[in-house]
Each structure stands twice: as C-alpha cells, then as structure tokens.
LUMVEXVEX-540175 format. One record per atom (N, C-alpha, C, CB): x, z, y; residue in three letters. Coordinates in steps of 0.1 Angstrom, whole numbers, plus 2048, in hexadecimal, padded with zeros to 3 digits. Atoms other than C-alpha are relative to their C-alpha. Glycine has a CB too. Layout:
<pts>
XZYala...
</pts>
This chain:
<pts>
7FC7F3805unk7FC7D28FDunk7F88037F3unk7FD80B80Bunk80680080Dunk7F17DE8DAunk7F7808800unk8068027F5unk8067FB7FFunk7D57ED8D5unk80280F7F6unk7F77F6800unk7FC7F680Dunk7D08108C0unk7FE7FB7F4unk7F980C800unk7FD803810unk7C68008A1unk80D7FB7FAunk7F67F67FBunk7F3804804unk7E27E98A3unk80780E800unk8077F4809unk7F87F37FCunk7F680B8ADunk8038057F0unk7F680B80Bunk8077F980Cunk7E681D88Eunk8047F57F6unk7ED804802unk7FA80980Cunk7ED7FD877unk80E8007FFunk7FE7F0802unk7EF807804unk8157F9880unk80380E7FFunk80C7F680Eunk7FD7ED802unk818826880unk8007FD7F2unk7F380E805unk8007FA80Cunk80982685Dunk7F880C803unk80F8027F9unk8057F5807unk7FB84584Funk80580A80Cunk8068037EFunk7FB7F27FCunk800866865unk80180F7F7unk7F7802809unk7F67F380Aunk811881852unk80780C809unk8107F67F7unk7F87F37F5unk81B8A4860unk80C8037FAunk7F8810801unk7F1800804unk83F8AB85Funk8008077F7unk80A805809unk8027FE80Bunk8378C6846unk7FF7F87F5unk7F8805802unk7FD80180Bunk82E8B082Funk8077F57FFunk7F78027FAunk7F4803805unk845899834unk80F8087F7unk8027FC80Bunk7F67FC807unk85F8AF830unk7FF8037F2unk804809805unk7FC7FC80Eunk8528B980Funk8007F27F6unk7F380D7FAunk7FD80E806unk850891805unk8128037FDunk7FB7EF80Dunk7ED8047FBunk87589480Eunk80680A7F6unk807806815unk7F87F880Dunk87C8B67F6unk7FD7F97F3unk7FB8117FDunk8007FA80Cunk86C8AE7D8unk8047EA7FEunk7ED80B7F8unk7F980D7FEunk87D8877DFunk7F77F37FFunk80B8007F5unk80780E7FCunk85D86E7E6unk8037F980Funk7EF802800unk7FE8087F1unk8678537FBunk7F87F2801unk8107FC803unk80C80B7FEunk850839808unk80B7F580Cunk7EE80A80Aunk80080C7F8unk85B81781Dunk7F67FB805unk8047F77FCunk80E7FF7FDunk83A812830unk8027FA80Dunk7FA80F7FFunk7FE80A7F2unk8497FA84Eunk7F97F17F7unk8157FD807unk80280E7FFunk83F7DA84Funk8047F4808unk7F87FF802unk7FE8057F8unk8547BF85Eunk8017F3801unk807806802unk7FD8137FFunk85979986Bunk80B7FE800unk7FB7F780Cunk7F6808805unk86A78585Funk8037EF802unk7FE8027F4unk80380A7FEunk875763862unk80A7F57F2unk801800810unk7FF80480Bunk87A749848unk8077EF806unk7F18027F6unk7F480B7F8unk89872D855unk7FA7F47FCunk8128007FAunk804811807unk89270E839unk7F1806802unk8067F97EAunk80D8017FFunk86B71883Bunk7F97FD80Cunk7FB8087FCunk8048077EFunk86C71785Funk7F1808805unk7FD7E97FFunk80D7F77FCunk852734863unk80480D7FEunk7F37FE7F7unk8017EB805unk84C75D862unk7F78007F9unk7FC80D80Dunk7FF7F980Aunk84777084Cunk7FA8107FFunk80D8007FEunk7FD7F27FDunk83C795846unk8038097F4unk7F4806807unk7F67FB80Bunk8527AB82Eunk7F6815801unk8177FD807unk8047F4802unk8447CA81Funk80E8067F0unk7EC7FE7FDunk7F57F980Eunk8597E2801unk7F18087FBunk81380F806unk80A7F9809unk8407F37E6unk80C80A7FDunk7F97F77F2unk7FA7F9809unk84D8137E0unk7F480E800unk812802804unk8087F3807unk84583C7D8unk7FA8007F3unk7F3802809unk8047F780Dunk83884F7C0unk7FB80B800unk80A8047F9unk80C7F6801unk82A8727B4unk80E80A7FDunk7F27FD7F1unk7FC7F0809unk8358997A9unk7F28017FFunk809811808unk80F7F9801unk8158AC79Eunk7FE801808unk7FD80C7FBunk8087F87F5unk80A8B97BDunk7FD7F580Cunk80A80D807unk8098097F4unk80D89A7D5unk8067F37FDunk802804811unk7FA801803unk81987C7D8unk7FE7F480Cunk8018027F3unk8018087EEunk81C85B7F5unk7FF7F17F3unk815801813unk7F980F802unk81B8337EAunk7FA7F8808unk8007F87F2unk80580B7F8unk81C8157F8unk8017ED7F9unk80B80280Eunk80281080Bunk8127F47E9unk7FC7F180Aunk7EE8027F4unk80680E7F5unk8077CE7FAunk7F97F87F2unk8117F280Bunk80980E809unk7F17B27EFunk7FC7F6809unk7F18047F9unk80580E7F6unk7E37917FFunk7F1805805unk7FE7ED7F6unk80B7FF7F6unk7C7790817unk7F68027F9unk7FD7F5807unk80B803808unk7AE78D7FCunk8018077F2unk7FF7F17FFunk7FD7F480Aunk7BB7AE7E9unk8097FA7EFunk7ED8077FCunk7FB80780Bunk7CF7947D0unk80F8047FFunk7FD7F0802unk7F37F97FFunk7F07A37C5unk8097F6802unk8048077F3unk7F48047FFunk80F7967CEunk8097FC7F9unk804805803unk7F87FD808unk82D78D7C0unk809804806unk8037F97F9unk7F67FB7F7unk84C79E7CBunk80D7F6803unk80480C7FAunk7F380B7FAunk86D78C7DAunk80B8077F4unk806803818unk7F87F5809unk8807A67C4unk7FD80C7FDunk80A803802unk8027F1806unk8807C37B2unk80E809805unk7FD8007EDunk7F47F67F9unk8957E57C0unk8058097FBunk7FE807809unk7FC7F9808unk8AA7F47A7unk80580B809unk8087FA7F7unk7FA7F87F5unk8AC8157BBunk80280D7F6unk7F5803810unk7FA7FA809unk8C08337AFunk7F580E801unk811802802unk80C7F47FBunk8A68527A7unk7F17F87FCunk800804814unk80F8087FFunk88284C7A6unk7F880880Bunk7F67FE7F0unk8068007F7unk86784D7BBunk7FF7FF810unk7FF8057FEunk7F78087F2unk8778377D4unk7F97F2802unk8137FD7FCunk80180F7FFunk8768117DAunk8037FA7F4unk8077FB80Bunk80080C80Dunk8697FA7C1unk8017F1802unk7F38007F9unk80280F7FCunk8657D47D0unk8007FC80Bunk7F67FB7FEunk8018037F1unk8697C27EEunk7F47F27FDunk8127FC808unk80B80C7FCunk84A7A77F9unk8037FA80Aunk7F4803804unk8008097F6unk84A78B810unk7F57F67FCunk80E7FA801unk80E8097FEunk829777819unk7FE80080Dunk7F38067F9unk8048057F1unk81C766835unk7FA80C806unk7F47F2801unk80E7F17FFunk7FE784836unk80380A7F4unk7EB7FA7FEunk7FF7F0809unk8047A9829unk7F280A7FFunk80C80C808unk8037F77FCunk7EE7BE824unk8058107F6unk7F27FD802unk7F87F7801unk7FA7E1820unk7F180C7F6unk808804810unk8057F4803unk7EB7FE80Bunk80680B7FEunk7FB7FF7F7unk7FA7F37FDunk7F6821815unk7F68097FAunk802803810unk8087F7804unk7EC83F802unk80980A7FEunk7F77FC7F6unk7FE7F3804unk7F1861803unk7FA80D7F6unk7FF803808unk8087F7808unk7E587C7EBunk80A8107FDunk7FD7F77EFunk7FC7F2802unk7EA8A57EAunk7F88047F4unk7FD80980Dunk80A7FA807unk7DB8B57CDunk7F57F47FFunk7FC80E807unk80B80A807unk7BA8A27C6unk8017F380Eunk7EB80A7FCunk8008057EEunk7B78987F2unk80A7F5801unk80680C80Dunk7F980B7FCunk7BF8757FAunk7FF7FC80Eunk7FD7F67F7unk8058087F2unk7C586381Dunk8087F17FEunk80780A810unk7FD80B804unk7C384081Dunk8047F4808unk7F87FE7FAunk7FC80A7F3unk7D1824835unk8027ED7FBunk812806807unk7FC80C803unk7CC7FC830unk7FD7F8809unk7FB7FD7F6unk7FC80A7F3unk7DC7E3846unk8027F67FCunk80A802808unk7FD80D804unk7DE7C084Cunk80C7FC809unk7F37F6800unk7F48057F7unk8017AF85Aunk8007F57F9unk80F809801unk7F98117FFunk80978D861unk8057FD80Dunk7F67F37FDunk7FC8017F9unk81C77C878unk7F57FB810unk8087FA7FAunk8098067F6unk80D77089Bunk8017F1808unk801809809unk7FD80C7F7unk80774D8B0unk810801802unk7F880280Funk7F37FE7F7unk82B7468B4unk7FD7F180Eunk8137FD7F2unk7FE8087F4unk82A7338DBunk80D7FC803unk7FC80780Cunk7F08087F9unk84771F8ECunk80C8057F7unk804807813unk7F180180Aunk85F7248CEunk80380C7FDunk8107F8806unk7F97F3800unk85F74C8D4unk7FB8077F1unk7FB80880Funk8037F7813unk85C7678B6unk7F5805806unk80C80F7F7unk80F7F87FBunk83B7718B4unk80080D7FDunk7F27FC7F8unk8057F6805unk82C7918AFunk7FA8027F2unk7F7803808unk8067FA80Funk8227A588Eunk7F5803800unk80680B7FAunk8107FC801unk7FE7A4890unk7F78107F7unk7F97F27F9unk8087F380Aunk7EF7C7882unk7F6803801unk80380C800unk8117FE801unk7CA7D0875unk7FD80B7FBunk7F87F67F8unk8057F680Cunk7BB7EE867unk7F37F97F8unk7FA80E809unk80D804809unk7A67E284Dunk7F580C7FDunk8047FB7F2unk80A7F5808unk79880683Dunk80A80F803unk7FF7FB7ECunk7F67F27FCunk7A682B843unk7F580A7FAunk804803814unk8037F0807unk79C84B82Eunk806809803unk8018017F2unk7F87EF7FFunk7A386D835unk7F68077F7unk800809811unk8027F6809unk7A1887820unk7F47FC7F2unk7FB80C80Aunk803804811unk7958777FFunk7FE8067F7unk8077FB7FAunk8017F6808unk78D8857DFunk8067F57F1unk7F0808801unk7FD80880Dunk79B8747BDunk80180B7F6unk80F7F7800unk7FF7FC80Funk79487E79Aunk80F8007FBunk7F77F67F6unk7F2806807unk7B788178Dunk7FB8057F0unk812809806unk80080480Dunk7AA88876Aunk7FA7FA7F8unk8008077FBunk802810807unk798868768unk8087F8802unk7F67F8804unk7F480A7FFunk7B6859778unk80A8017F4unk80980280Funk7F5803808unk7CA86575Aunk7F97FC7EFunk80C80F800unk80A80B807unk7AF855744unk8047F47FEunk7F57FF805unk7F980B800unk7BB838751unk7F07F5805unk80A7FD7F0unk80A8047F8unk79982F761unk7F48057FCunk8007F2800unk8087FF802unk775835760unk7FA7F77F5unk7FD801809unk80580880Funk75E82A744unk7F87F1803unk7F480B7F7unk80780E7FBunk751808759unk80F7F87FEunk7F97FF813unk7F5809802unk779801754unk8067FC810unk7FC7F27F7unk7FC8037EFunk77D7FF77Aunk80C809804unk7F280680Bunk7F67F9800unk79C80D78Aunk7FB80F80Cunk80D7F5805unk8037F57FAunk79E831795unk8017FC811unk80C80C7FBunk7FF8017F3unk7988347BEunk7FF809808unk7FB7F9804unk8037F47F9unk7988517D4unk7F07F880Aunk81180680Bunk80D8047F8unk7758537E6unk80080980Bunk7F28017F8unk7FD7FA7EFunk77185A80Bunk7F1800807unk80E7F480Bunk80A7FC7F6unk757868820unk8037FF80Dunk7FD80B7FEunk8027FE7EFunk74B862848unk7FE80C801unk7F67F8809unk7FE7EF7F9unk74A88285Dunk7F28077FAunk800801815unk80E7FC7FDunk72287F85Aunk7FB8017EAunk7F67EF80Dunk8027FD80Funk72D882831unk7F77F37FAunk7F88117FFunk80480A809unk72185C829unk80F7FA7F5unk7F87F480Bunk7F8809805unk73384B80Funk80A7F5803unk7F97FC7FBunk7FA8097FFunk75183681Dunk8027F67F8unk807804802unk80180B809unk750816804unk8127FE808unk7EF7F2802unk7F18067FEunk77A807803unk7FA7F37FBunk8118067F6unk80280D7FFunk7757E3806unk8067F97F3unk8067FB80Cunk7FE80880Bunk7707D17E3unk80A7F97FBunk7FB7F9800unk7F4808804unk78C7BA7E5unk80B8077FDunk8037F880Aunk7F27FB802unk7A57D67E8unk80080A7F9unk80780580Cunk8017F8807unk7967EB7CFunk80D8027F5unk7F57FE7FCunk7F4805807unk7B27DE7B4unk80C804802unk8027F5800unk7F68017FAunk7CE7E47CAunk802810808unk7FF7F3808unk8017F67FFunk7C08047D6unk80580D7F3unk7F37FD803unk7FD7F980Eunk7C08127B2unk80C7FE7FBunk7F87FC7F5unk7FB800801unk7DE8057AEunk80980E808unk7FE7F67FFunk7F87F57F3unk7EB81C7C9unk80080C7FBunk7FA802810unk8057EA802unk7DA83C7BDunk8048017F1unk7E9808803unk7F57FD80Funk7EC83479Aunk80E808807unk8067ED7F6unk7F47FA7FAunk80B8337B2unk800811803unk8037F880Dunk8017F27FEunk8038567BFunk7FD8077FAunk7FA803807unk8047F680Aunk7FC8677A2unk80D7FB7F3unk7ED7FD7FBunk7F6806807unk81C85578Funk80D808801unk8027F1805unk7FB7F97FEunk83387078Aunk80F7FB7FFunk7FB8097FAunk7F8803806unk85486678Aunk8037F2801unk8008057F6unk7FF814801unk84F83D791unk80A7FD807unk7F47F6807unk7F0809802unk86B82778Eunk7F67ED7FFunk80C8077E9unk80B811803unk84E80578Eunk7FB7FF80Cunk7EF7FF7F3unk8088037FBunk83B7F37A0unk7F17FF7FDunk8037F8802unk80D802800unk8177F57A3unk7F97FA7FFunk7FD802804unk80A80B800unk8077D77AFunk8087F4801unk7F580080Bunk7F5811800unk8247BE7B8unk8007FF7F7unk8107FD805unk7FD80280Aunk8267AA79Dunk80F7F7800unk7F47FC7FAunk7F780B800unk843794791unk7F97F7803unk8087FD7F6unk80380D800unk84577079Aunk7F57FA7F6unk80C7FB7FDunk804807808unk83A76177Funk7F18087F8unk80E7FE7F7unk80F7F9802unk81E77D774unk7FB80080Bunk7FF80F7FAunk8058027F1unk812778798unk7F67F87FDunk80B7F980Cunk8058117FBunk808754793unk7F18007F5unk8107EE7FCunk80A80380Aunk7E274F787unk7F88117FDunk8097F77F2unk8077F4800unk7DC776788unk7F880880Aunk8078077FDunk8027F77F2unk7C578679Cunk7F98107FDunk7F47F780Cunk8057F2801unk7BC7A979Eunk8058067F6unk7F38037FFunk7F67FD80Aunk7D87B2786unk80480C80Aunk80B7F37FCunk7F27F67FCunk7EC7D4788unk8088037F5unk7FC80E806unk7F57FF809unk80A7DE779unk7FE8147FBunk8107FB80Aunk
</pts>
C-alpha cells in the first residue's frame, strides 16, 4: 500500500478550491500528472510528464521536469496550444523528476518529486514509484530581482523557505536551475514557452541550461 509521501508525491501540490477556481478565471492551467508508460520496440516503461502554466500579476502555478541529477531534459514535443498559459511540452524519460510551484503575490509553495517506473515481476506492469524530494510552504521570492533577471552572483532567482522553528530550508543544489526555472515560469505573464525542457538537439551536452 503507498505510503503518504508516495500519496503526497502522485496528489502534487494541495490547492484550495478557491484558488483553484481563480487559476481557472483568469485562465492558468497546469498538467501536473505523471504517468507510465510503456515503450513497445524499447521493450520498457517509461514516465511521461507535460511542462506547462504560467503567470497574471498576482499569481501564477508551473510545472516543469528534469533528470535525477537536476539535468534538463529534452522534450518528446512541443504543444502548440491555443491561448497561453497552458501546455508547453510533453517529456518522456526512464526517471522524472517533477517541479511544482505555486506563487500568490510574492508567497511561494513548492513541491519536488521523483517518478519512475517500478521492478516490473512475472511480465506484470509495474508500479509508478513516487518520492518527495523537497517541499516549501509559504515561500518568499523577490520578484523585483526576478525581473532583473537574477542576482548579482548571476545565480537564478529562487523562492526561499523557512521550517516552523524559522531555520533556513536550503532546495537541494542540483535542482536549483530547474527550480529557477520554474519561478521564471510563475512570474511569466502570459507564457506561450517552455522553461526548462529543452529541444532535442539543445538538450544534448547541456547541463543546467534554461530556456
């Protein structure tokens, strides 16, 4: 049976219907499943993620992936979708990991998961293995160093998160890149791009690249 983290990894983000609904008026839409897949001539699974969302002033949701080792992706395709602030890319990789971020006003909450497939036994379909890697609530981000376009070390903008007891939560190094990528996404008014998927071919030989 799954445990809560797994639980808390395959949910995603918790969001009150409130503000869903107001994702839903002012038209941010997020894809934030994660599913298996299986791959016929490769003769293996798979786990498929979509990069999409976007921003208005006041808030905004995205969702991005990268490899285990915070290394961007490349995407399977890109999602010419009508409108913006919708779906940008679809991914497929052995291992996902997912970066979920929310942001109201400056307040970020932050969710990063790992999916891959599981042991497949006696020929059956396995399970979608899910991890919580890192989780922020209620965050704080500079948005008018984020529209700087980074701090003066050249590092990418990140929301910073505090424990209850008000220590410094640190986001895990590797996903800093991919993080910042995200809190571009959420502050990207109007996005019609991708963030961190990269194409094919800018994929290969790049690491810690964003778009």
């Amino acid at each position: 049976m799954p445990d809560k983290q797994d639980f808390l990894a395959r949910r995603g983000l918790t969001l009150s219907r409130r503000v869903l609904r107001r994702l839903t008026e002012v038209g941010i839409f997020v894809q934030s499943q994660v599913s298996l897949e299986h791959q016929h001539l490769a003769k293996r699974y798979v786990a498929r993620g979509t990069e999409s969302g976007g921003a208005v002033k006041e808030l905004g949701r995205y969702v991005t992936f990268c490899g285990p080792d915070g290394e961007p992706l490349p995407y399977l395709h890109p999602i010419d979708a009508i409108g913006v602030n919708g779906v940008h890319a679809v991914v497929v990789a052995p291992a996902l990991v997912r970066i979920e971020l929310f942001r109201a006003g400056r307040t970020c909450q932050l969710l990063i998961t790992k999916h891959e497939p599981g042991k497949v036994e006696n020929n059956r379909r396995p399970l979608l293995e899910n991890g919580v890697l890192f989780r922020g609530v209620n965050g704080l981000v500079d948005l008018d160093l984020l529209r700087t376009g980074g701090d003066l070390a050249g590092r990418s903008v990140t929301p910073e998160f505090w424990s209850r007891a008000g220590e410094l939560l640190g986001i895990p190094a590797v996903f800093a890149a991919a993080v910042g990528a995200a809190t571009k996404g959420v502050s990207c008014v109007g996005c019609s791009h991708s963030h961190y998927l990269a194409t094919p071919v800018a994929a290969v030989g790049v690491a810690g690249a964003s778009v």
